[in-house]
TITOR-560437 format. One record per residue (C-alpha): residue in one letter; z, y, x. Coordinates in nm, 2 decimals, m for minus. Last residue first. Layout:
# residues N
+------+--------+--------+--------+
| code |     pz |     py |     px |
+------+--------+--------+--------+
|    a |      Z |      Y |      X |
...
+------+--------+--------+--------+
***
This chain:
# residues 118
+------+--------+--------+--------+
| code |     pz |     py |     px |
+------+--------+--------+--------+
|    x |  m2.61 |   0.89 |  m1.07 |
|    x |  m2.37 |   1.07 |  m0.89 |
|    x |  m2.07 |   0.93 |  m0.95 |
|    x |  m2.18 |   0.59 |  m0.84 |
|    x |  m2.27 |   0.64 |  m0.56 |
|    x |  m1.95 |   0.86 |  m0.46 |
|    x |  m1.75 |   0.58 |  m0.59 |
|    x |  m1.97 |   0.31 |  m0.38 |
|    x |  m1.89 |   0.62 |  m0.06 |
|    x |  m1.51 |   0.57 |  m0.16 |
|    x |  m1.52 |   0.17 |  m0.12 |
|    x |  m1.70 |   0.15 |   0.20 |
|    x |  m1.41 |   0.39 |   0.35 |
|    x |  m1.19 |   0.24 |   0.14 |
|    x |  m1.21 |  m0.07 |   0.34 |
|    x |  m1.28 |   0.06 |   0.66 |
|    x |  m0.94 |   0.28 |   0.59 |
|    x |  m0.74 |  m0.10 |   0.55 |
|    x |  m0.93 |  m0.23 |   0.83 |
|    x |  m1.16 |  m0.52 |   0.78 |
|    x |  m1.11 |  m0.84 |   1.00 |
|    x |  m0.96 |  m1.09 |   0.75 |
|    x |  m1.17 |  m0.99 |   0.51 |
|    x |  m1.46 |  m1.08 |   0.67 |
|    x |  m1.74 |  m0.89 |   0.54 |
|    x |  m2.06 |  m0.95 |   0.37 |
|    x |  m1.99 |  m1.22 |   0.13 |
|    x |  m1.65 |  m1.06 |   0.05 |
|    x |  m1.79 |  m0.70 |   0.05 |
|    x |  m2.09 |  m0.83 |  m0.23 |
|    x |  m1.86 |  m0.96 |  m0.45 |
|    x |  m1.62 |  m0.67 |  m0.45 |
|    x |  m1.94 |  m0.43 |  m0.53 |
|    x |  m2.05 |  m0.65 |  m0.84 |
|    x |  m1.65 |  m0.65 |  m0.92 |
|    x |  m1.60 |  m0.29 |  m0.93 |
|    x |  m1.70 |  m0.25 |  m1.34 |
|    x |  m1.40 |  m0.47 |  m1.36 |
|    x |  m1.11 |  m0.25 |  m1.24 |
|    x |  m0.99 |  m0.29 |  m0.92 |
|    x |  m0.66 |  m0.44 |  m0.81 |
|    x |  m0.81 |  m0.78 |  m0.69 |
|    x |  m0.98 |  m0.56 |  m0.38 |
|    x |  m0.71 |  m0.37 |  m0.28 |
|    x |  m0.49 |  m0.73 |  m0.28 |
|    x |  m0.72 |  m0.90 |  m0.10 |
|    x |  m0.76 |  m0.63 |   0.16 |
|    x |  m0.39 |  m0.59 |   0.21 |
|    x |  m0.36 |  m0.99 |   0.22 |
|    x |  m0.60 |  m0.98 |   0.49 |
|    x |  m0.54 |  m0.72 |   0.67 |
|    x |  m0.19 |  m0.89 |   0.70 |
|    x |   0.15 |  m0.79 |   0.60 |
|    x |   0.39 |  m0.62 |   0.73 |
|    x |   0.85 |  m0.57 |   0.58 |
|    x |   1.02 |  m0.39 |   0.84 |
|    x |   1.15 |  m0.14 |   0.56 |
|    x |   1.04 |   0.08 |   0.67 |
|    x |   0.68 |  m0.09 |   0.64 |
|    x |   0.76 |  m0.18 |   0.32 |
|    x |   0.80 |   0.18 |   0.25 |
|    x |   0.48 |   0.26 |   0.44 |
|    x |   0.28 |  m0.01 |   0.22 |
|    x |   0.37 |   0.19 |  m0.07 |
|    x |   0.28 |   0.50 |   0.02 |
|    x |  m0.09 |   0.34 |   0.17 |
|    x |  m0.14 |   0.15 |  m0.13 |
|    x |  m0.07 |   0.46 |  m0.32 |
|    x |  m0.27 |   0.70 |  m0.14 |
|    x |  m0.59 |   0.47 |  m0.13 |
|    x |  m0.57 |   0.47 |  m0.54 |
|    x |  m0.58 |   0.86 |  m0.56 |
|    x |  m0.88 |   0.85 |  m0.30 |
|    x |  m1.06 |   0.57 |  m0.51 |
|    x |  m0.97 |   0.81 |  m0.81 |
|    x |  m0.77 |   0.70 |  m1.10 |
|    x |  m0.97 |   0.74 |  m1.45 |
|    x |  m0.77 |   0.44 |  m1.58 |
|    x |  m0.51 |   0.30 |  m1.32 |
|    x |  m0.63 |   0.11 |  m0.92 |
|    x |  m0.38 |  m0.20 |  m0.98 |
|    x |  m0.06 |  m0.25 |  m0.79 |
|    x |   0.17 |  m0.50 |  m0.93 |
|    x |   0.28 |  m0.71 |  m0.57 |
|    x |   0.30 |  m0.40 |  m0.39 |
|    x |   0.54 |  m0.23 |  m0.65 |
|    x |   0.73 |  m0.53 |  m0.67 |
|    x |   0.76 |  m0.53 |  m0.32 |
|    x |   0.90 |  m0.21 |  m0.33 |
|    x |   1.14 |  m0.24 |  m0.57 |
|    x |   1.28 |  m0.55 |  m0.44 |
|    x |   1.30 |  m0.39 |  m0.09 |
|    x |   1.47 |  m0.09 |  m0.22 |
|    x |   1.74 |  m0.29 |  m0.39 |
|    x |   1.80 |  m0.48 |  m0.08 |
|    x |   1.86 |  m0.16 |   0.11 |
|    x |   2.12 |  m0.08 |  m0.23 |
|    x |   2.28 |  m0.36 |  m0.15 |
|    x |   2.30 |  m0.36 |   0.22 |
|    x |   2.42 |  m0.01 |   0.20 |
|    x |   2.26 |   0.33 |   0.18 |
|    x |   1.96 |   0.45 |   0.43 |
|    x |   2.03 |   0.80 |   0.46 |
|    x |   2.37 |   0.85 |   0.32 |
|    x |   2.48 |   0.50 |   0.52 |
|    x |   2.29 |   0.62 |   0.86 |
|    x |   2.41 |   1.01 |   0.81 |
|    x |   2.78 |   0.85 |   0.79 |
|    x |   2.74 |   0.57 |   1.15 |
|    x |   2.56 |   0.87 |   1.32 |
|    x |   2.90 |   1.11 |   1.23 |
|    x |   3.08 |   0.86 |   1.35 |
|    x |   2.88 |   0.77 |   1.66 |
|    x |   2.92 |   1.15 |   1.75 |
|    x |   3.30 |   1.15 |   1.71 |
|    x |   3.56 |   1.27 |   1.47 |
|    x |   3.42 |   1.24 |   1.13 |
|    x |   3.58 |   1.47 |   0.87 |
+------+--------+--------+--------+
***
C-alpha cells in the first residue's frame, strides 16, 4: 500500500524497530538485564561471555555504551563465590579501567580451564 520508497523505509523502520514506546520498552528491558546479570549454576565462562556480550550488543543498538570499566566491574561482581580469590588477584594486578572485555575472559576462561583440570 505504500506509494514511495521513503514510505515503504518509514513502514520496515516502525515493524523493525517499533514505536517510541515500545523502543523504550526495550531499553528498560535491556538495562535491567545488564544491571542483573550474574554468571548461573553450572554456567560456563564461555556460556557467561555470550550473554554479556548479547546483552551489551542490544544496549549497544540501542545507542546505549558503557565503560571497560563498568563492563569489567560488573563481569567481575557477577561471579560466584569460589571466583573471588581469582577476582582479587585481577583487581590488584590489573587495571580495570584498561582491560578489554575479551582480555578479561580471556584470563578468566584459562582460571576455568585450571581449575577443571585439577
Amino acid at each position: 500500500m505504500c506509494k514511495t520508497a521513503k514510505e515503504i523505509w518509514e513502514k520496515l523502520i516502525q515493524l523493525c524497530e517499533g514505536n517510541e514506546q515500545t523502543k523504550d520498552n526495550k531499553l528498560s528491558v535491556a538495562l535491567q538485564k545488564f544491571d542483573n546479570i550474574k554468571m548461573k549454576i553450572g554456567e560456563s565462562m564461555h556460556e557467561y561471555d555470550e550473554r554479556i556480550s548479547s546483552i551489551l550488543n542490544e544496549l549497544n543498538a540501542l545507542e546505549i555504551v558503557y565503560s571497560n570499566k563498568e563492563v569489567a566491574l560488573k563481569v567481575v561482581r557477577g561471579l560466584p563465590k569460589e571466583w573471588d580469590v581469582k577476582t582479587m588477584s585481577m583487581r590488584e594486578s590489573k587495571d580495570l579501567n584498561k582491560v578489554e572485555l575479551h582480555d578479561l575472559f580471556a584470563h578468566l576462561k584459562a582460571y576455568e580451564f585450571e581449575l577443571q583440570t585439577r
